[in-house]
MMTF fields as JSON, N, C-alpha, C and O atoms, coordinates in Angstrom:
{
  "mmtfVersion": "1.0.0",
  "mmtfProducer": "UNKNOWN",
  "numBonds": 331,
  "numAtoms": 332,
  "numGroups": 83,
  "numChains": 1,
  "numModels": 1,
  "chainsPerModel": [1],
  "groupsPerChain": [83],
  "chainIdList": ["A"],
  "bondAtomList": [4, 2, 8, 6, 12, 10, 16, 14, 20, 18, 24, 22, 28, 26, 32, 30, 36, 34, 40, 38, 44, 42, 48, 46, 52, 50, 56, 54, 60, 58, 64, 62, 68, 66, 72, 70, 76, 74, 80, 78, 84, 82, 88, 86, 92, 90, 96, 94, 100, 98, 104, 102, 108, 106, 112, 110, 116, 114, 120, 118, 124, 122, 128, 126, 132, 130, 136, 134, 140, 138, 144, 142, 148, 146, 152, 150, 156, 154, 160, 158, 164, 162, 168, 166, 172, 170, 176, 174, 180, 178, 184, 182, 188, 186, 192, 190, 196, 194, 200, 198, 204, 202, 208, 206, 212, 210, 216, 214, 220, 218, 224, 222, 228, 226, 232, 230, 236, 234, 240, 238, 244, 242, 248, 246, 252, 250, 256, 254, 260, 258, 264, 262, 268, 266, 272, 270, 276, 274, 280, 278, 284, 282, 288, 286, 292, 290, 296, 294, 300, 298, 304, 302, 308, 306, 312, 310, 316, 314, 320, 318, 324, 322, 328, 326],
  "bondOrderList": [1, 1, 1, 1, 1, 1, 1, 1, 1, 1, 1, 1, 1, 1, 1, 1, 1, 1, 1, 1, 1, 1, 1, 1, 1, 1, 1, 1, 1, 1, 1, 1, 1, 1, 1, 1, 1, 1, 1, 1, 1, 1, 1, 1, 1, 1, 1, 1, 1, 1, 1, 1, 1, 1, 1, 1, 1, 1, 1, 1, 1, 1, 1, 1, 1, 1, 1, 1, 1, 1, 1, 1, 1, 1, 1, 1, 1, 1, 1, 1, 1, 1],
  "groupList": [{"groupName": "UNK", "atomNameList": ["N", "CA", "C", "O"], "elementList": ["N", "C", "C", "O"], "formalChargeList": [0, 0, 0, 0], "bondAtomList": [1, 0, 2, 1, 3, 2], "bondOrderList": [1, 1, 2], "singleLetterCode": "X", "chemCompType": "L-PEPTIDE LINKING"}],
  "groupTypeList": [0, 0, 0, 0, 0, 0, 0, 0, 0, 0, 0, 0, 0, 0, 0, 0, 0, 0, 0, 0, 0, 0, 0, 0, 0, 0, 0, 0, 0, 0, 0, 0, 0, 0, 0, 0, 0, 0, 0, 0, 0, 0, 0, 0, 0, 0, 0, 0, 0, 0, 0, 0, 0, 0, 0, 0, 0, 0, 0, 0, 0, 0, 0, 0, 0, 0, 0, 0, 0, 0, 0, 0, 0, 0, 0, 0, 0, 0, 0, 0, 0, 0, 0],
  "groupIdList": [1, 2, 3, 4, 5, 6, 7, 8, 9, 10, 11, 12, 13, 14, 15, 16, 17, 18, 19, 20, 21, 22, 23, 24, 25, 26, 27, 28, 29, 30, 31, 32, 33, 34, 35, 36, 37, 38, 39, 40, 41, 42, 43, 44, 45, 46, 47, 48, 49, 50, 51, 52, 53, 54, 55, 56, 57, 58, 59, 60, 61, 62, 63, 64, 65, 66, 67, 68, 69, 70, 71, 72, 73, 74, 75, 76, 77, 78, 79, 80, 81, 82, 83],
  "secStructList": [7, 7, 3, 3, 3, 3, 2, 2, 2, 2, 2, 1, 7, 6, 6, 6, 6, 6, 6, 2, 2, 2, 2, 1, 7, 3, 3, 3, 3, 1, 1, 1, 1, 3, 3, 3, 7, 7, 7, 7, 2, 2, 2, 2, 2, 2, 2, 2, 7, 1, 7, 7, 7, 2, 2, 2, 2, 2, 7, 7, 7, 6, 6, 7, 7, 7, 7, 7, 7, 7, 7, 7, 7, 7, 7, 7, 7, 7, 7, 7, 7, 7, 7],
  "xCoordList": [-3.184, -3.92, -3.392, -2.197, -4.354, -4.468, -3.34, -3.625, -2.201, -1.848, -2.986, -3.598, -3.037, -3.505, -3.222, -2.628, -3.384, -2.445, -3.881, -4.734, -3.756, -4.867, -4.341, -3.15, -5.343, -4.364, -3.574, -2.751, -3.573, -2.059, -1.38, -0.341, -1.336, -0.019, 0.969, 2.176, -0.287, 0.017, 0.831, 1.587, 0.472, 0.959, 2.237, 3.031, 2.522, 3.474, 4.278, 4.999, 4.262, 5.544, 4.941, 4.514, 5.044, 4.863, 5.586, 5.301, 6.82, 7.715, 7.572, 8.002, 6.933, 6.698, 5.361, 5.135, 4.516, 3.639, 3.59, 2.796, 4.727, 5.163, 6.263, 6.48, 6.595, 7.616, 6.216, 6.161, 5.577, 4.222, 3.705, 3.302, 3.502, 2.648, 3.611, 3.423, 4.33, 5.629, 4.911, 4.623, 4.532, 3.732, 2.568, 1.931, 1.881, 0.574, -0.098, 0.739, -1.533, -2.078, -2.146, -2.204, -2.125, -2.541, -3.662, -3.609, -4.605, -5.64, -5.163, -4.413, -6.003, -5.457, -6.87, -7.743, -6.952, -8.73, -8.373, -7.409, -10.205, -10.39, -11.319, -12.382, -11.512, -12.101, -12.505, -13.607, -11.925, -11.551, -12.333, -12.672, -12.609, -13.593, -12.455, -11.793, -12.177, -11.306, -11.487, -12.638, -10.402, -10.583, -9.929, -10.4, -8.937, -7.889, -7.014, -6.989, -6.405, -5.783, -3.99, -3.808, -3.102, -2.083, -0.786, 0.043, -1.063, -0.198, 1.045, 1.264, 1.91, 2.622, 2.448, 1.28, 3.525, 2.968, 2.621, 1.648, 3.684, 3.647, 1.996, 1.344, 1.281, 0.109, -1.039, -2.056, -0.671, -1.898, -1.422, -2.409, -0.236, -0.494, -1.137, -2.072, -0.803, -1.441, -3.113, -3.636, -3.814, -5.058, -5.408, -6.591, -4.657, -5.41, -5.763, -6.598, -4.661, -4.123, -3.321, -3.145, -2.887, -2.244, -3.287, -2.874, -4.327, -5.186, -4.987, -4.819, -5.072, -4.685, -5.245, -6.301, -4.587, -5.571, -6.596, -6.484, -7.749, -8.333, -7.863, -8.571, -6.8, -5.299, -4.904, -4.858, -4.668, -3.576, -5.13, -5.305, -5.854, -7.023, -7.541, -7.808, -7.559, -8.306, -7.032, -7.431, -5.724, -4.795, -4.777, -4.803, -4.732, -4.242, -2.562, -1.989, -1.994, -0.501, -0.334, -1.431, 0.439, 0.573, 0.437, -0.012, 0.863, 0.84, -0.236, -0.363, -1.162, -2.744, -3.499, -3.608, -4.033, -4.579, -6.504, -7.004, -6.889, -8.662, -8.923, -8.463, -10.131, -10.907, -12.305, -13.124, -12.543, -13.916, -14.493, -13.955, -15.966, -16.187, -17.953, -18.725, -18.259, -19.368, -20.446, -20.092, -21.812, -22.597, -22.924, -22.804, -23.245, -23.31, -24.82, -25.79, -25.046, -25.933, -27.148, -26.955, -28.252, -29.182, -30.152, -30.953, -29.79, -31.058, -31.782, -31.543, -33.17, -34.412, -34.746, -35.069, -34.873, -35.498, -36.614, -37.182, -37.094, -38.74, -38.59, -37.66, -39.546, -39.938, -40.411, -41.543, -39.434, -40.06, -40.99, -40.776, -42.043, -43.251, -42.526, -41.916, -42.827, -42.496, -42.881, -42.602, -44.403, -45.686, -45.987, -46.679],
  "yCoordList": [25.72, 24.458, 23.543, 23.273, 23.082, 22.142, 20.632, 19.909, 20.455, 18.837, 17.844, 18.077, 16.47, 15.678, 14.819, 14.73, 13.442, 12.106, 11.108, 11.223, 10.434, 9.315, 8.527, 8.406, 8.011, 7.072, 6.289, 5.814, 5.921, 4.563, 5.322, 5.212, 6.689, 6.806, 7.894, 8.126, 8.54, 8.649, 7.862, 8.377, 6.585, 5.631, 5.103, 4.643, 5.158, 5.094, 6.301, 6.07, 7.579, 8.349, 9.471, 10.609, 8.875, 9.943, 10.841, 11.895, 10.801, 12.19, 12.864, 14.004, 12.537, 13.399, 14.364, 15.544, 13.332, 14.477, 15.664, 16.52, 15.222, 15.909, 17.554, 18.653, 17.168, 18.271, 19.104, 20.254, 18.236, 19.384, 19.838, 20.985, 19.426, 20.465, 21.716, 22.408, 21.794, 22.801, 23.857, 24.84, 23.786, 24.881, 24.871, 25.764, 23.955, 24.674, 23.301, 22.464, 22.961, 21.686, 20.726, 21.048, 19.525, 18.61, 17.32, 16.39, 17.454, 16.633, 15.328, 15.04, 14.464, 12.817, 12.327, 12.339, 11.802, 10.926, 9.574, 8.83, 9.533, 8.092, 7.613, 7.81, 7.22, 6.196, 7.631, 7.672, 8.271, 9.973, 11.242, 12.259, 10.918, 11.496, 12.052, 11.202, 13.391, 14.021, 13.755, 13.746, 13.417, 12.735, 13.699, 14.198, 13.672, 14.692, 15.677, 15.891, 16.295, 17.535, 17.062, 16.415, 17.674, 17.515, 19.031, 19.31, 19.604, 21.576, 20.993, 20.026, 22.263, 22.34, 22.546, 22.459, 22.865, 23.228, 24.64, 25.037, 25.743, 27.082, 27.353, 28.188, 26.51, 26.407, 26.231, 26.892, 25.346, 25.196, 26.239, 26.689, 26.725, 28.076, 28.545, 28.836, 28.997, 30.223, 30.294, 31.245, 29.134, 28.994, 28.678, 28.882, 28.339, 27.619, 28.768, 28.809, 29.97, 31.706, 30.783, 29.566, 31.883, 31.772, 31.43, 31.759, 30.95, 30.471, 29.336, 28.119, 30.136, 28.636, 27.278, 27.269, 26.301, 24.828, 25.382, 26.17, 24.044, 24.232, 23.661, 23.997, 22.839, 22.365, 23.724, 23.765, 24.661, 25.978, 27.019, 27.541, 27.015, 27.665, 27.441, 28.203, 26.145, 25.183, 25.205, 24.888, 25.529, 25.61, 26.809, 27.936, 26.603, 28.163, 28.053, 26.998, 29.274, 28.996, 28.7, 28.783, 28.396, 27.249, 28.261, 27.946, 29.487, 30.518, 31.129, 31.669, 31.111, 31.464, 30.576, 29.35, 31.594, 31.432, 31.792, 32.883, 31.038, 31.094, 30.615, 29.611, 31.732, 31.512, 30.961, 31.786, 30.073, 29.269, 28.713, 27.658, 29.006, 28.553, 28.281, 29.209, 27.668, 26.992, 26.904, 26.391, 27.611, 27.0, 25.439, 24.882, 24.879, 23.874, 23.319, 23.665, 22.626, 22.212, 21.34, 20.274, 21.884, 20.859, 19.858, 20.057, 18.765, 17.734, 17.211, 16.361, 17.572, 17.068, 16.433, 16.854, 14.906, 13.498, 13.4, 14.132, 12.33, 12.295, 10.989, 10.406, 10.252, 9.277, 7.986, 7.91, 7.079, 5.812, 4.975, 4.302, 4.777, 3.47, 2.486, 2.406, 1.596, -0.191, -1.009, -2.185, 0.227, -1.701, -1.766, -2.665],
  "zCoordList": [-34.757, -34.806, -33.689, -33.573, -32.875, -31.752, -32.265, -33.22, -31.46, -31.851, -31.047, -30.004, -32.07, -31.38, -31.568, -32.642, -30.717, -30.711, -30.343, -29.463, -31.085, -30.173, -29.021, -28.734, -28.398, -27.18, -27.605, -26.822, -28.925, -28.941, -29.236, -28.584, -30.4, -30.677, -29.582, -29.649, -28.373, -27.187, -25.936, -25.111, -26.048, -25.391, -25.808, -24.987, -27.314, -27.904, -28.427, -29.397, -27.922, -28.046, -26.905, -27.102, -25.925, -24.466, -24.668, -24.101, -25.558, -25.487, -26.15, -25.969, -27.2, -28.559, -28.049, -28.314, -27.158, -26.843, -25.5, -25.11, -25.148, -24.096, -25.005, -24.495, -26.063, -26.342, -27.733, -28.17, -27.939, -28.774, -27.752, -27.948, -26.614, -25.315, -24.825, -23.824, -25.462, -25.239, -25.851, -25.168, -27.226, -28.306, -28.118, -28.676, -27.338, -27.309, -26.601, -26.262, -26.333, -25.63, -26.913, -28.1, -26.362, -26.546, -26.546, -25.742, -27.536, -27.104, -27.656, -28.589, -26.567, -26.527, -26.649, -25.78, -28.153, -28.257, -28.059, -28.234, -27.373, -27.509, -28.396, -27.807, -29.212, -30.218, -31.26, -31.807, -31.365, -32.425, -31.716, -32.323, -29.948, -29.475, -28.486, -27.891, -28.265, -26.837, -25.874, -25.437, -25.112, -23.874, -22.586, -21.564, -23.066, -22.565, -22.611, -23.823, -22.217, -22.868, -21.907, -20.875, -22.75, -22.123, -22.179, -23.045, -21.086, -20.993, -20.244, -19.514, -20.881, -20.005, -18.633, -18.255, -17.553, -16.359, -16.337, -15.694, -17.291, -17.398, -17.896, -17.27, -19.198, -19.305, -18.522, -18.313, -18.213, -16.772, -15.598, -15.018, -15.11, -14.123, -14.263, -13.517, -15.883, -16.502, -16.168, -15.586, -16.642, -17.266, -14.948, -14.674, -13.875, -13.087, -12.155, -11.252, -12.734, -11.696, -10.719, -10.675, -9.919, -8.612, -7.495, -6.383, -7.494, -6.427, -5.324, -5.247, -4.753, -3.021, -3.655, -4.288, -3.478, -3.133, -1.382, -0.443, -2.026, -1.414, -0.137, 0.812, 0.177, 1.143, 1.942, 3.171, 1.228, 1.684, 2.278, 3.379, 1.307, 2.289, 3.796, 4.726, 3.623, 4.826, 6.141, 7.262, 5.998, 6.467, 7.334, 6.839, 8.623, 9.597, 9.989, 10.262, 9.949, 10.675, 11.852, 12.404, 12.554, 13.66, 14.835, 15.938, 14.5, 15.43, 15.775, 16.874, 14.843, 15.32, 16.227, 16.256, 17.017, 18.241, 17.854, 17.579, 17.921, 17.751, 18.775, 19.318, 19.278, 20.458, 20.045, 19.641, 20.086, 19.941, 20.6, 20.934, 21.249, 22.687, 21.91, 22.147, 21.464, 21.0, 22.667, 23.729, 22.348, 23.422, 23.334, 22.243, 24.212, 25.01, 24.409, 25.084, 23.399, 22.888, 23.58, 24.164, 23.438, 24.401, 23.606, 22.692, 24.271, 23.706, 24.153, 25.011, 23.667, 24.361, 23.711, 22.6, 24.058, 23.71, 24.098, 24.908, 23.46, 24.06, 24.264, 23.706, 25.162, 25.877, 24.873, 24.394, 24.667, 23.753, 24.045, 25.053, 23.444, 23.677, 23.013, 21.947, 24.172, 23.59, 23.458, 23.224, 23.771, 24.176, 22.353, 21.874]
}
């Protein structure tokens, strides 16, 4: 069975709900409605995998060398009337 804390008595024993997220998550309601959940970190690994941020993806090593030579884009405008 899920612990749960409402936001005050959340706000009022941050530690208590920090050492029940030890055994399992924690939902945190607001007005008796779930708002949030609170895992350990080992929990959320678990549940996030080992997947890159999208930071470490977007990232090349400093040593890579990319050749990128984009053609030379052309723009043809057309002629404005002003009368």
């Amino acid at each position: 069975m899920p612990t749960t804390f409402s936001s005050r008595e959340f706000n009022q024993d941050t530690s208590g709900a920090k050492k029940a997220a030890l055994s399992g998550p924690v939902f945190i309601t607001d007005r008796g409605k779930p708002s949030h959940v609170l895992l350990s970190i080992e929990d959320y690994q678990s549940l996030a995998g080992s997947q890159a941020s999208m930071v470490e993806l977007l990232a090349m090593p400093a040593e890579a060398e990319v050749e990128f030579e984009p053609p030379r884009a052309e723009i043809n405008g057309k002629p404005v009337d002003l009368d």
